[in-house]
KEDREN-741838 format. One record per residue: residue number from 1; x, y, z of N, C-alpha, C in turn; residue in one letter. Coordinates in nm, 3 decimals, decimal comma. Layout:
N
{NUM; {X; Y; Z}; {X; Y; Z}; {X; Y; Z}; "a"}
...
This chain:
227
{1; {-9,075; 14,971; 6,600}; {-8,963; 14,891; 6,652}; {-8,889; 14,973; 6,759}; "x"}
{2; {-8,851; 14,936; 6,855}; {-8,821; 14,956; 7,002}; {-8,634; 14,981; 6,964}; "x"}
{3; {-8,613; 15,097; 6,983}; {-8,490; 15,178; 6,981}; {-8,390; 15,193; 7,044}; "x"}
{4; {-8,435; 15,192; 7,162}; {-8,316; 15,171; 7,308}; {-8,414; 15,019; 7,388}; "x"}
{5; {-8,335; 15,021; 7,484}; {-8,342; 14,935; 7,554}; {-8,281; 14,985; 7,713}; "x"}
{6; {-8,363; 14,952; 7,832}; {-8,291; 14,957; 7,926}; {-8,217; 14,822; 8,001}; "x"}
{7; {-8,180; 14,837; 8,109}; {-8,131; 14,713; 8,123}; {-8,177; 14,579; 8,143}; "x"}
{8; {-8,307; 14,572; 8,217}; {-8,395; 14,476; 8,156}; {-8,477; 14,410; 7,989}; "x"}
{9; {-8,448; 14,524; 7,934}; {-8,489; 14,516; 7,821}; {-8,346; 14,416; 7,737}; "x"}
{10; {-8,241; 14,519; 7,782}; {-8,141; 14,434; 7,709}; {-8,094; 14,313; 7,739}; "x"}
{11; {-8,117; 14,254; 7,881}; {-8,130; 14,125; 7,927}; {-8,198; 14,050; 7,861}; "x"}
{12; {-8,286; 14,130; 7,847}; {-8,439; 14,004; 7,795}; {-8,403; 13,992; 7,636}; "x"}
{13; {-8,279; 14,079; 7,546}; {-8,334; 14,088; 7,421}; {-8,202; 13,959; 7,409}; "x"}
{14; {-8,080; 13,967; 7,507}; {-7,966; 13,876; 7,496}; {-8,013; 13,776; 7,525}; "x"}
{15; {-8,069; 13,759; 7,593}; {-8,127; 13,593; 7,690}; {-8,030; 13,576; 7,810}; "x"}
{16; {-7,952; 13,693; 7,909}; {-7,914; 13,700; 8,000}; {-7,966; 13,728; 8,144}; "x"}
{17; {-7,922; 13,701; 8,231}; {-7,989; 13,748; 8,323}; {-7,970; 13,927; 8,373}; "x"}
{18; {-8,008; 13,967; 8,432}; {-8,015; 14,079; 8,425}; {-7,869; 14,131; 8,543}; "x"}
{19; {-7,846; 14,033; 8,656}; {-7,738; 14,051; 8,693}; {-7,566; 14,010; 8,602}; "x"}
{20; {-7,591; 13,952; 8,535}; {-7,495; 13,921; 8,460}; {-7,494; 14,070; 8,292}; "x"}
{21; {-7,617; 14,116; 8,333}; {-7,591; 14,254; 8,246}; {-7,492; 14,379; 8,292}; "x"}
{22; {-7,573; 14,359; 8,464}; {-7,525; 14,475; 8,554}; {-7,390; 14,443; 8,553}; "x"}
{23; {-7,321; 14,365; 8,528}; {-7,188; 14,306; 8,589}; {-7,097; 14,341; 8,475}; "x"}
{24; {-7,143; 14,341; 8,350}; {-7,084; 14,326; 8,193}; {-7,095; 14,546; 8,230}; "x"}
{25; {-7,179; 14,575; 8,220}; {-7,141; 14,728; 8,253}; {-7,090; 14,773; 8,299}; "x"}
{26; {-7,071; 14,734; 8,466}; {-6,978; 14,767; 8,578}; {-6,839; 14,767; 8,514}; "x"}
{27; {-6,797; 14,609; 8,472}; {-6,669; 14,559; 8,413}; {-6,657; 14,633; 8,295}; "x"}
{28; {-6,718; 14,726; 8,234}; {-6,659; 14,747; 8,115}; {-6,662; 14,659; 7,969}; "x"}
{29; {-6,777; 14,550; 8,014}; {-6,761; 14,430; 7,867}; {-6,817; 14,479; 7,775}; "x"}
{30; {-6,958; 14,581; 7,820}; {-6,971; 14,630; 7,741}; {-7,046; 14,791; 7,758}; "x"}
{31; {-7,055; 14,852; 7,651}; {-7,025; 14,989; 7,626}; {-7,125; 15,044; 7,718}; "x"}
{32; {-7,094; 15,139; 7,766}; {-7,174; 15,219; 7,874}; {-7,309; 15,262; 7,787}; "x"}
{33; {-7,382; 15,317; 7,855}; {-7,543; 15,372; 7,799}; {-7,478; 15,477; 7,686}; "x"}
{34; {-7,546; 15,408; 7,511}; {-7,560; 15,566; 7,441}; {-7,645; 15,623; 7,439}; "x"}
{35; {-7,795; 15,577; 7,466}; {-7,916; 15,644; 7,416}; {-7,993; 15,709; 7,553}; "x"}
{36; {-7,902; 15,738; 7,638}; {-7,980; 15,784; 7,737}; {-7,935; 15,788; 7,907}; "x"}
{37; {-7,971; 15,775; 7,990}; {-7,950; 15,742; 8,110}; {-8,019; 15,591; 8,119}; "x"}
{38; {-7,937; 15,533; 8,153}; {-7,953; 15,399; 8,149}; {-7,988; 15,322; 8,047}; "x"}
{39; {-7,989; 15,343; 7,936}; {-8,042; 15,300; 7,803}; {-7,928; 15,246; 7,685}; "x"}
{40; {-7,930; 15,130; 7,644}; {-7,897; 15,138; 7,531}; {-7,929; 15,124; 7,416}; "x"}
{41; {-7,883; 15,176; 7,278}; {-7,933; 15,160; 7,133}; {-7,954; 14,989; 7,101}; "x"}
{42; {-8,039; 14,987; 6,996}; {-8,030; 14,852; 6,935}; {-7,900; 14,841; 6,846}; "x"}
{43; {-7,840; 14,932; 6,804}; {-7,704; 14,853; 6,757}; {-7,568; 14,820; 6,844}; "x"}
{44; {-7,565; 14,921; 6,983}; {-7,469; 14,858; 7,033}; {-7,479; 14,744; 7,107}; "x"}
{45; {-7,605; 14,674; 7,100}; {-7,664; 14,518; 7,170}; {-7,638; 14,463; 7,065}; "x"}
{46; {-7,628; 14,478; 6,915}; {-7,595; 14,380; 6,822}; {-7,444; 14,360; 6,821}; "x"}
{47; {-7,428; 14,449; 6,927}; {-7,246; 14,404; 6,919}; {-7,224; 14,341; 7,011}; "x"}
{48; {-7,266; 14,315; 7,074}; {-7,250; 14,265; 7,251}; {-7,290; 14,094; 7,209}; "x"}
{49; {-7,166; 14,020; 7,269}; {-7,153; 13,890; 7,282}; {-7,179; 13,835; 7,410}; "x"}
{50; {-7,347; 13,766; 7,349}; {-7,453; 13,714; 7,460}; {-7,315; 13,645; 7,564}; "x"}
{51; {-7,258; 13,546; 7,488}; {-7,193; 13,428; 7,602}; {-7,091; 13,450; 7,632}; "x"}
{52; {-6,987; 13,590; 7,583}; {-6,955; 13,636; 7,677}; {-6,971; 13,769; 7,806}; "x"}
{53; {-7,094; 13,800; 7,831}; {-7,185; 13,829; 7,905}; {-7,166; 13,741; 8,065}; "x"}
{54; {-7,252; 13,601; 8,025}; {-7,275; 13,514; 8,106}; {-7,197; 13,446; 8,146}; "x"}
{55; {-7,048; 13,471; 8,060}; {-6,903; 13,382; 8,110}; {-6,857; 13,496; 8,196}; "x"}
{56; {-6,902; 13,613; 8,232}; {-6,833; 13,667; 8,295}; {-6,924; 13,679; 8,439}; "x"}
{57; {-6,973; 13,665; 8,460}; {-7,063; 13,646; 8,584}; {-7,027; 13,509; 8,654}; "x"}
{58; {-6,968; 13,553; 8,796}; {-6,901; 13,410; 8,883}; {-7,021; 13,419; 8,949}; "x"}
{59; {-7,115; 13,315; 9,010}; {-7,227; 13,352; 9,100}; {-7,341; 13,391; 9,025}; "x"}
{60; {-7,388; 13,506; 9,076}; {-7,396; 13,659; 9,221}; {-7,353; 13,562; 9,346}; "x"}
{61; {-7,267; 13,636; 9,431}; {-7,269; 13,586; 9,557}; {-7,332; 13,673; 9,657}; "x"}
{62; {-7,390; 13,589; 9,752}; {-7,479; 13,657; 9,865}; {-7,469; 13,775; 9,935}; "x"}
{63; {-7,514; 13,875; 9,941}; {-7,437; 13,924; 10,101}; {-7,380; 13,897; 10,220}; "x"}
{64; {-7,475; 13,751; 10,272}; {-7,422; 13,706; 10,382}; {-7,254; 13,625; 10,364}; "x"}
{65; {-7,243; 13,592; 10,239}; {-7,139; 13,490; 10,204}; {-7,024; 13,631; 10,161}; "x"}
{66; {-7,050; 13,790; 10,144}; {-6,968; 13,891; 10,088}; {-6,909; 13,881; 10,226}; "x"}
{67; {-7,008; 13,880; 10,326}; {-6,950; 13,979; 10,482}; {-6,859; 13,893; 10,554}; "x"}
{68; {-6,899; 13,749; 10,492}; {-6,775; 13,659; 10,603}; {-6,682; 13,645; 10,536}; "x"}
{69; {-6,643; 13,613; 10,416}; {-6,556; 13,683; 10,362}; {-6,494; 13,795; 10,383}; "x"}
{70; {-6,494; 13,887; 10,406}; {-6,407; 13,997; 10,465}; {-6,365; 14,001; 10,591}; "x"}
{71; {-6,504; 13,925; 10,671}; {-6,433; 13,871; 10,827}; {-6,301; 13,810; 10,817}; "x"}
{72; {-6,301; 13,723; 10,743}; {-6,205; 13,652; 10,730}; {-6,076; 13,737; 10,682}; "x"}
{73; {-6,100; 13,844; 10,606}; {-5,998; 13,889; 10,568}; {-5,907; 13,997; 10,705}; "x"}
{74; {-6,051; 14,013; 10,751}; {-5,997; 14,094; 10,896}; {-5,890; 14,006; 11,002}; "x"}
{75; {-5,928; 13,887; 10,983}; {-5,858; 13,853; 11,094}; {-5,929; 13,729; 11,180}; "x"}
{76; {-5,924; 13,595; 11,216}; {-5,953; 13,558; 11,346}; {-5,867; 13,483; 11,408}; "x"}
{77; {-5,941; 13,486; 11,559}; {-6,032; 13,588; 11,585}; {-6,055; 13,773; 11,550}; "x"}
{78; {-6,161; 13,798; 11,514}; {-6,109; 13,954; 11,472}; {-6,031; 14,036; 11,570}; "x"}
{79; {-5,986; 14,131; 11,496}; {-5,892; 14,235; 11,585}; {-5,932; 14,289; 11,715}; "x"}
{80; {-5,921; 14,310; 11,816}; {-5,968; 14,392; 11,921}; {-6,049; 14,510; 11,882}; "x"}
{81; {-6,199; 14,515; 11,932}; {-6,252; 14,635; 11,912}; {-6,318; 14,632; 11,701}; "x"}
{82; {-6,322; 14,508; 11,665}; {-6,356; 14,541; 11,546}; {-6,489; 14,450; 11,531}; "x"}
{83; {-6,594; 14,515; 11,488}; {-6,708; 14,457; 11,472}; {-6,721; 14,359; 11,326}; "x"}
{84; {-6,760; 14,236; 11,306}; {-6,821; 14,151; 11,257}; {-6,915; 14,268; 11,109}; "x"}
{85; {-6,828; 14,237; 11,005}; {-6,903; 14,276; 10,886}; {-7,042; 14,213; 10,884}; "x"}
{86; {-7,122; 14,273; 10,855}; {-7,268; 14,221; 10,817}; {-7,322; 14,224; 10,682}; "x"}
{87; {-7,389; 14,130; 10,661}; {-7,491; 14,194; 10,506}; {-7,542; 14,304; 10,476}; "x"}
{88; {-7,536; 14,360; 10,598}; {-7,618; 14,524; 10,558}; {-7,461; 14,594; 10,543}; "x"}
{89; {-7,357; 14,594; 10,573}; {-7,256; 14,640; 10,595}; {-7,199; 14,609; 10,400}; "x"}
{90; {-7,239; 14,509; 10,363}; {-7,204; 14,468; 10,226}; {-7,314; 14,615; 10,139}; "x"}
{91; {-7,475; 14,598; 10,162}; {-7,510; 14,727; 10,084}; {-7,461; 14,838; 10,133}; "x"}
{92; {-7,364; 14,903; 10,240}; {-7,331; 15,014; 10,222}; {-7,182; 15,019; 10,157}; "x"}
{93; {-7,112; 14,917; 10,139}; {-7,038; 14,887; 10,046}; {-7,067; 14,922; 9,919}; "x"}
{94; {-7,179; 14,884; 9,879}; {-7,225; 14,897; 9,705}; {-7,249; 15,056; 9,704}; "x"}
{95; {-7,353; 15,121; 9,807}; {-7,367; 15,256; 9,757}; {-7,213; 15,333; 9,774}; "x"}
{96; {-7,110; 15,311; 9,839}; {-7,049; 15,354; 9,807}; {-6,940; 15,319; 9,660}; "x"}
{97; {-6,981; 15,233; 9,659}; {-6,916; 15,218; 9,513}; {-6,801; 15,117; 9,503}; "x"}
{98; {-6,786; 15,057; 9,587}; {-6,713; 14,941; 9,613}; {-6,728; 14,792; 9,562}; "x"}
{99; {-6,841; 14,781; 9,544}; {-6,923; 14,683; 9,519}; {-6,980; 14,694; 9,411}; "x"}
{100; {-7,092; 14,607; 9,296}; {-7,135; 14,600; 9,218}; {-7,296; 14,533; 9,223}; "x"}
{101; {-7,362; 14,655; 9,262}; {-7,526; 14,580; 9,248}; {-7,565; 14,447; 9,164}; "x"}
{102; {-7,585; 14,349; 9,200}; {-7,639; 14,274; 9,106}; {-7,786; 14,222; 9,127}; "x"}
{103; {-7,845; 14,249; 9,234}; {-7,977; 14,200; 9,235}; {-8,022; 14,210; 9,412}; "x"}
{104; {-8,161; 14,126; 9,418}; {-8,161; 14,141; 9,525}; {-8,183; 14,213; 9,631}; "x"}
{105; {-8,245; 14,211; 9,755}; {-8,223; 14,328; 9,839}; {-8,122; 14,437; 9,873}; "x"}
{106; {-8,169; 14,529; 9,805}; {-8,086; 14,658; 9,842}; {-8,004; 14,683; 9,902}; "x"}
{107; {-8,047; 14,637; 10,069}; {-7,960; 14,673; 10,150}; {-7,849; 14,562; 10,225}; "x"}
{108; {-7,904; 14,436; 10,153}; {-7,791; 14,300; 10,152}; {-7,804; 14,283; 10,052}; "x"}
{109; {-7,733; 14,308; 9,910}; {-7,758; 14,275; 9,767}; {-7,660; 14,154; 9,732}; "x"}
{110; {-7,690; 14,117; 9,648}; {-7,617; 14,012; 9,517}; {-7,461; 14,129; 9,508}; "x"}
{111; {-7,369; 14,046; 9,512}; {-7,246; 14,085; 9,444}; {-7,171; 14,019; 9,383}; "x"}
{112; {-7,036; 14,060; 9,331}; {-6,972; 14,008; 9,227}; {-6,854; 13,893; 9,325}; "x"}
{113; {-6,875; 13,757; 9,305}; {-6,737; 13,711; 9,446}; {-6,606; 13,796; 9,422}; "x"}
{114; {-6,609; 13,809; 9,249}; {-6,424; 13,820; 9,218}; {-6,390; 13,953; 9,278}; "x"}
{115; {-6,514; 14,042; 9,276}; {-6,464; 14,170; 9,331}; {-6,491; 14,176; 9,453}; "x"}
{116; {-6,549; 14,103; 9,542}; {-6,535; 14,101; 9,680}; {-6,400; 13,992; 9,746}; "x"}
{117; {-6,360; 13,957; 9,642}; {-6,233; 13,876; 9,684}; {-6,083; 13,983; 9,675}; "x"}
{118; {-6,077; 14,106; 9,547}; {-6,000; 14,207; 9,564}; {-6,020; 14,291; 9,679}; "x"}
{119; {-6,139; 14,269; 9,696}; {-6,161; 14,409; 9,851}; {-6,090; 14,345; 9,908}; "x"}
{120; {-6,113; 14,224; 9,974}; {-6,061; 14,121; 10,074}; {-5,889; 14,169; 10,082}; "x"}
{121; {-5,861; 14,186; 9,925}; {-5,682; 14,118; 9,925}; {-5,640; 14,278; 9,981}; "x"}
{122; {-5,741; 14,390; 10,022}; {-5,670; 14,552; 9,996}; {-5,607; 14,533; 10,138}; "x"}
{123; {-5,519; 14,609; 10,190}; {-5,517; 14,610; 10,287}; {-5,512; 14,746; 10,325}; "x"}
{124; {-5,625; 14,834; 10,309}; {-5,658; 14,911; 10,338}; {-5,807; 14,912; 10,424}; "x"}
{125; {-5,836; 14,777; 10,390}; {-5,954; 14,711; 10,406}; {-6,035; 14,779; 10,544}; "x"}
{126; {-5,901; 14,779; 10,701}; {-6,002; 14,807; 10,779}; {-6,079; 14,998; 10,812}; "x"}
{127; {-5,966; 15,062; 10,701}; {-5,950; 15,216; 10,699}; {-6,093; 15,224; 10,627}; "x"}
{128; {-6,151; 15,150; 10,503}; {-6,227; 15,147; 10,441}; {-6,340; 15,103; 10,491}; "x"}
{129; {-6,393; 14,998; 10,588}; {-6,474; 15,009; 10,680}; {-6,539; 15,097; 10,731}; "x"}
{130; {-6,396; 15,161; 10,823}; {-6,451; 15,232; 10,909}; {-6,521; 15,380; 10,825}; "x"}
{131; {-6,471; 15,412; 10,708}; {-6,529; 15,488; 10,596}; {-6,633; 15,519; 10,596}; "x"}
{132; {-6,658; 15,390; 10,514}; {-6,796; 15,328; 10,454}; {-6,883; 15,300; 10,535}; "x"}
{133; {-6,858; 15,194; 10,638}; {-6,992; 15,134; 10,683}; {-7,031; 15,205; 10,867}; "x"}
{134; {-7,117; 15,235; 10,858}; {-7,190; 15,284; 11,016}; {-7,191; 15,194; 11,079}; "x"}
{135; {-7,225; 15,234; 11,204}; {-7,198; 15,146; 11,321}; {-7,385; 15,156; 11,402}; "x"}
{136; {-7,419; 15,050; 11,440}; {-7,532; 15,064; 11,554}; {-7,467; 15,105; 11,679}; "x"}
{137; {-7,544; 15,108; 11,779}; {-7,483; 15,148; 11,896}; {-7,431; 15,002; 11,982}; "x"}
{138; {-7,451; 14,920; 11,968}; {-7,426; 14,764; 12,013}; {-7,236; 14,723; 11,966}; "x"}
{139; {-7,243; 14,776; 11,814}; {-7,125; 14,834; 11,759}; {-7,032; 14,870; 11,783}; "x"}
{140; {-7,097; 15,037; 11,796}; {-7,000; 15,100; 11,846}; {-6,943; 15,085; 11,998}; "x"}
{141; {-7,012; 15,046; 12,075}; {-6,976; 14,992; 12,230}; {-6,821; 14,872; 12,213}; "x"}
{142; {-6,843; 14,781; 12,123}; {-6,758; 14,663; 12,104}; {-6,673; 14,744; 12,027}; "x"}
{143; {-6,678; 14,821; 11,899}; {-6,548; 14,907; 11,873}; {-6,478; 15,018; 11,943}; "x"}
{144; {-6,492; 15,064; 12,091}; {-6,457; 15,108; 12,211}; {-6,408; 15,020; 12,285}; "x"}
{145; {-6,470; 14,939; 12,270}; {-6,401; 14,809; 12,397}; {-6,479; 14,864; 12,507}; "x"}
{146; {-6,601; 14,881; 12,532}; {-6,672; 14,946; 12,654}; {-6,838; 14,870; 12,610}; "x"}
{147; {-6,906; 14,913; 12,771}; {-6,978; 14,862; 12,779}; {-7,130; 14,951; 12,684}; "x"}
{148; {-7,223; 14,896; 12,681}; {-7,324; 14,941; 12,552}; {-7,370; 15,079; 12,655}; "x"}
{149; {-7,405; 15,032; 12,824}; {-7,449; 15,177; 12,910}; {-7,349; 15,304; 12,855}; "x"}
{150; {-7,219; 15,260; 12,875}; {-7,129; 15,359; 12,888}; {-7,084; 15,436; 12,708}; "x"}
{151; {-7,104; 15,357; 12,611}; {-7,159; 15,432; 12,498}; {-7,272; 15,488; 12,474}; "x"}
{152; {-7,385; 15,470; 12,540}; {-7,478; 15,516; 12,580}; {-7,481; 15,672; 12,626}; "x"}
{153; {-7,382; 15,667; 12,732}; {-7,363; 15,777; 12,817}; {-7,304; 15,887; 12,763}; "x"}
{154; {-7,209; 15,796; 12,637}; {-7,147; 15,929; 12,547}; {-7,204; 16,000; 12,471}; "x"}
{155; {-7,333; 15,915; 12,417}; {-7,412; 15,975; 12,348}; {-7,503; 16,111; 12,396}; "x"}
{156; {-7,534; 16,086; 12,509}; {-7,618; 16,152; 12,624}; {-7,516; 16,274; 12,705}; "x"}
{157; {-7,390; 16,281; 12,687}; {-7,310; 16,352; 12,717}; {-7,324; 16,475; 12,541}; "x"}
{158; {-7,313; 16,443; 12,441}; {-7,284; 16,494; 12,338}; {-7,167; 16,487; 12,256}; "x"}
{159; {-7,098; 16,326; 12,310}; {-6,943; 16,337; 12,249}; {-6,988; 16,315; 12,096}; "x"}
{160; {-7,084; 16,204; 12,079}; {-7,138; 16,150; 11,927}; {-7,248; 16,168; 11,895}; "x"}
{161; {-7,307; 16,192; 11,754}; {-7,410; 16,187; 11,728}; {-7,404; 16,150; 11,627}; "x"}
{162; {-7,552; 16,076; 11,613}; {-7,590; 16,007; 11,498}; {-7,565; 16,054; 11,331}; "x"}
{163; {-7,532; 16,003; 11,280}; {-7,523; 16,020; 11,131}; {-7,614; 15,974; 11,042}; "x"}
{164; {-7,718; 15,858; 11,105}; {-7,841; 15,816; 11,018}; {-7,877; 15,734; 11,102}; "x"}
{165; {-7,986; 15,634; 11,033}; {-8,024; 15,549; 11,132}; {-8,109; 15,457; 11,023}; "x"}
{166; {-8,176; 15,303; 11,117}; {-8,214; 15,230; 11,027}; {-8,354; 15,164; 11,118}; "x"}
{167; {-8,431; 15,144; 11,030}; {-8,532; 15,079; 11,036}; {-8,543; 14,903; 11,112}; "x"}
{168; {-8,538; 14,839; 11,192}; {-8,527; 14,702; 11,196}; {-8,677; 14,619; 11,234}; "x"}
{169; {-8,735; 14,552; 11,200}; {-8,819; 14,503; 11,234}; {-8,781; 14,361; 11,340}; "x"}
{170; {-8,844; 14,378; 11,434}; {-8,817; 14,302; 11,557}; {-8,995; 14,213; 11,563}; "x"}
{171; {-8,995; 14,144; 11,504}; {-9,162; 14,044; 11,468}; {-9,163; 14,025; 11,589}; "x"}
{172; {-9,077; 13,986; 11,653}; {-9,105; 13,890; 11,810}; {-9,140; 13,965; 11,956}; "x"}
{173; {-9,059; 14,062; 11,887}; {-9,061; 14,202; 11,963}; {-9,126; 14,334; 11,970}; "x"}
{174; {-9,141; 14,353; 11,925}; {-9,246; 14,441; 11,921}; {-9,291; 14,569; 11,766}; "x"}
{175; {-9,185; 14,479; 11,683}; {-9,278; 14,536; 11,582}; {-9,151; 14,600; 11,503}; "x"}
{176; {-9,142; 14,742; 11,433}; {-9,021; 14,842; 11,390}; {-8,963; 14,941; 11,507}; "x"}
{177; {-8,837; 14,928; 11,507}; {-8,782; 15,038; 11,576}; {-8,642; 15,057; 11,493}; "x"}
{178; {-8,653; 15,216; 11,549}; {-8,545; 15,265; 11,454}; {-8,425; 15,270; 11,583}; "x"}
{179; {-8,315; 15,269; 11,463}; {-8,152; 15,196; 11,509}; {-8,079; 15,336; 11,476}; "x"}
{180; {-8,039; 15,451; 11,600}; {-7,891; 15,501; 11,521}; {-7,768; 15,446; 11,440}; "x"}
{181; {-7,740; 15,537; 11,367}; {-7,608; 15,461; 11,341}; {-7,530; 15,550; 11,325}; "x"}
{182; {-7,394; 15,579; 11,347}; {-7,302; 15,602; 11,369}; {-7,168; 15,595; 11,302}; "x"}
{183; {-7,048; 15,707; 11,280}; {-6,958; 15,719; 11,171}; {-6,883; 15,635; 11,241}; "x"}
{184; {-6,821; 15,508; 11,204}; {-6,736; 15,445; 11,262}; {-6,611; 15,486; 11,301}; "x"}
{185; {-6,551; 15,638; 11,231}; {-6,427; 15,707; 11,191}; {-6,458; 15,767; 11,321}; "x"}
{186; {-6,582; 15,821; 11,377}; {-6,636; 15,944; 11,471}; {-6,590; 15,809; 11,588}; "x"}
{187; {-6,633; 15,747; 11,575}; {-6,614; 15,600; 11,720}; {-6,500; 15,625; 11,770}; "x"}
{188; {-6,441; 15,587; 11,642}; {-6,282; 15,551; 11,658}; {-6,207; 15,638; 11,674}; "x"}
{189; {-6,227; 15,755; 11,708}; {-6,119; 15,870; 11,716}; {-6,220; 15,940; 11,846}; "x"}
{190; {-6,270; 15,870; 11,948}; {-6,313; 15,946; 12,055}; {-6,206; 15,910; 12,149}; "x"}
{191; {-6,141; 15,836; 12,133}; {-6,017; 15,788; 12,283}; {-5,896; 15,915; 12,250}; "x"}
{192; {-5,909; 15,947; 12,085}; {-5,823; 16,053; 12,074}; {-5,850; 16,178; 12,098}; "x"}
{193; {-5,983; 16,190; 12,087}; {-6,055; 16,377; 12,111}; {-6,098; 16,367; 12,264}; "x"}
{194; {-6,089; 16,249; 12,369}; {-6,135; 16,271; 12,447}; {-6,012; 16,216; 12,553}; "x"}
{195; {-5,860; 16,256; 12,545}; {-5,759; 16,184; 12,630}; {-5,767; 16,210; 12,770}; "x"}
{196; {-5,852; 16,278; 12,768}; {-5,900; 16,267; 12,979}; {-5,947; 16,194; 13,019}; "x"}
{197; {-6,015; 16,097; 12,884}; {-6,106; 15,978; 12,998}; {-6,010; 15,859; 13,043}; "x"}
{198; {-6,071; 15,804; 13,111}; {-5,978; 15,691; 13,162}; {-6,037; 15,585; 13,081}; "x"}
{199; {-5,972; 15,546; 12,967}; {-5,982; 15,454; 12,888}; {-6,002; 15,318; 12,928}; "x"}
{200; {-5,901; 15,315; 13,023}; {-5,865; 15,173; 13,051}; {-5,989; 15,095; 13,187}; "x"}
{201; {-6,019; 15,233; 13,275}; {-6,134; 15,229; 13,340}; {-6,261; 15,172; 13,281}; "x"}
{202; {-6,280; 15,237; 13,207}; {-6,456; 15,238; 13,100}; {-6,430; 15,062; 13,004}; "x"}
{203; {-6,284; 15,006; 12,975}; {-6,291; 14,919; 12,907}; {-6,317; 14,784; 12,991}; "x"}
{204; {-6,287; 14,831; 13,130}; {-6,230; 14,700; 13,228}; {-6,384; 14,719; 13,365}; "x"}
{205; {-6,475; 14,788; 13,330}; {-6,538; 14,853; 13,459}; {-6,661; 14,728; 13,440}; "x"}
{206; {-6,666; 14,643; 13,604}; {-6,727; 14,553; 13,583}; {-6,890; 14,531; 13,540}; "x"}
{207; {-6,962; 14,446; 13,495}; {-7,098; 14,459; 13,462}; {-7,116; 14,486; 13,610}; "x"}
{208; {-7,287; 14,569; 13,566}; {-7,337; 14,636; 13,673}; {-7,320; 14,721; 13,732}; "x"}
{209; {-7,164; 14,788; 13,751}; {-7,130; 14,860; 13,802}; {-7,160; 15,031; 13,762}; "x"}
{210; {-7,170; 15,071; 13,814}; {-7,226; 15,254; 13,786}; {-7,126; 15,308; 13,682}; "x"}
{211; {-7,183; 15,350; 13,587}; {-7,098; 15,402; 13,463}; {-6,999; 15,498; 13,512}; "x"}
{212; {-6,862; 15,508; 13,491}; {-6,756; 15,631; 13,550}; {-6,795; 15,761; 13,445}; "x"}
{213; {-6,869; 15,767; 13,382}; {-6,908; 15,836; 13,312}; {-7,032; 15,939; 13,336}; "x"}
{214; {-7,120; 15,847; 13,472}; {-7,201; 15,917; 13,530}; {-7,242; 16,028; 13,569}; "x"}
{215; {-7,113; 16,053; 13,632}; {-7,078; 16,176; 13,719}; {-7,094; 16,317; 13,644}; "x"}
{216; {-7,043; 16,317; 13,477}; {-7,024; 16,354; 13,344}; {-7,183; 16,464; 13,352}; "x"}
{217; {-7,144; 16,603; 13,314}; {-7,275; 16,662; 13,242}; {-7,229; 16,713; 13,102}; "x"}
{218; {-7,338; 16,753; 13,050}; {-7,271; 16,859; 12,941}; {-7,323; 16,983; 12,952}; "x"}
{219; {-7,196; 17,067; 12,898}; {-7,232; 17,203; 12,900}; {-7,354; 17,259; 12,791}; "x"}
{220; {-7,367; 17,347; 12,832}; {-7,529; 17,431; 12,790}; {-7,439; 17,518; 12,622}; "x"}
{221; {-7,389; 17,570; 12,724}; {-7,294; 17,681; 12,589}; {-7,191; 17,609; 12,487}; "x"}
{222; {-7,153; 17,469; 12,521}; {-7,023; 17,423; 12,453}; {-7,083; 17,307; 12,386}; "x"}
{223; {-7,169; 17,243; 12,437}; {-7,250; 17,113; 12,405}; {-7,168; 17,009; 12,437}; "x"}
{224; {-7,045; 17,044; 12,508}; {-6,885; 16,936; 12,559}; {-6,917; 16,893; 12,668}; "x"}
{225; {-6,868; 16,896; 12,788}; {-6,883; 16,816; 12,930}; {-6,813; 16,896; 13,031}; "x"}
{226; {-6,877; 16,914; 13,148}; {-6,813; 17,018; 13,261}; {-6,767; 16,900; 13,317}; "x"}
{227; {-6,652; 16,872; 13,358}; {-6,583; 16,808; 13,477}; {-6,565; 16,848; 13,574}; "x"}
């Protein structure tokens, strides 16, 4: 006779679903793992009340349905310079711990609505963003208020560098290519580490026009920029 149980196991032994297990743990309904890393005994499942388990599970709600939701909480139209939460922006939510895995793709997972409705109410919300979730370079250009060349150029100067990056498959296009990504905190605090540039230039400088940034090298010894 079978002694522990992991979390599929204990799904299958309640007649729950397995996100409505993950959710009863997260919340505290019921008792964290005794028999192990990730495991629990067969007697603390004889304590555990199947239906209220499954009364506590609202949903899973989507990723795509987590991220507009918080749009919304941002603001519309959103704030100047603030990028559009995404579903992938919801799984880096969860690994940081914000969120509650419930199923699903990893990196747009199943979550809990009620607790993506408290994120919503924080209003710490956009500090926590910029935290948590990375930026592509398409991103970070629109959280500058500048054009994608001229974030480009910063990159190629040495003001930013990448912090990770992601995989995207482009079917139509030509297949996988990998995506920097970027500390949104590092974005957002270059108008402050860098008060020589002409901000207002780089935000207003028309398409097409030659990046003011051009001119720009970087140094050999400093890895900064000779002006």
């Amino acid at each position: 006779m079978r002694e522990s149980f992991d979390e599929y196991g204990a799904a299958s032994r309640l007649k729950v679903t397995v996100a409505a297990w993950r959710w009863a743990v997260a919340s505290g309904l019921v008792p964290a793992a005794d028999a192990g890393a990730g495991r629990w005994s067969r007697a603390v499942l004889l304590a555990v009340d199947a239906e209220a388990v499954r009364a506590a599970l609202r949903g899973p709600a989507a990723a795509f349905w987590a991220a507009e939701r918080l749009n919304e909480a941002l603001g519309e139209p959103l704030p100047f310079g603030r990028p559009r939460v995404t579903a992938a922006a919801v799984g880096h939510l969860v690994r940081a711990g914000h969120l509650v895995y419930l199923g699903g793709d990893a990196g747009c997972p199943d979550v809990h609505p009620d607790q993506v409705e408290a994120l919503a109410r924080r209003r710490d919300l956009p500090a926590l963003l910029d935290r948590h979730v990375p930026l592509g370079p398409d991103q970070a250009a629109l959280r500058l208020g500048v054009r994608r060349v001229d974030f480009d150029r910063m990159v190629d100067l040495g003001w930013i560098t990448p912090t990770g990056a992601v995989e995207i498959n482009y079917k139509r296009q030509g297949g996988v290519t990998r995506v920097p990504l970027y500390s949104a905190q590092d974005v957002a605090l270059l108008p402050v580490i860098r008060p020589e540039v002409d901000w207002h230039e780089l935000r207003t400088v028309a398409p097409g026009r030659r990046s003011p940034l051009s001119a720009l090298t970087p140094t050999a010894e400093r890895g900064g920029t000779r002006y």
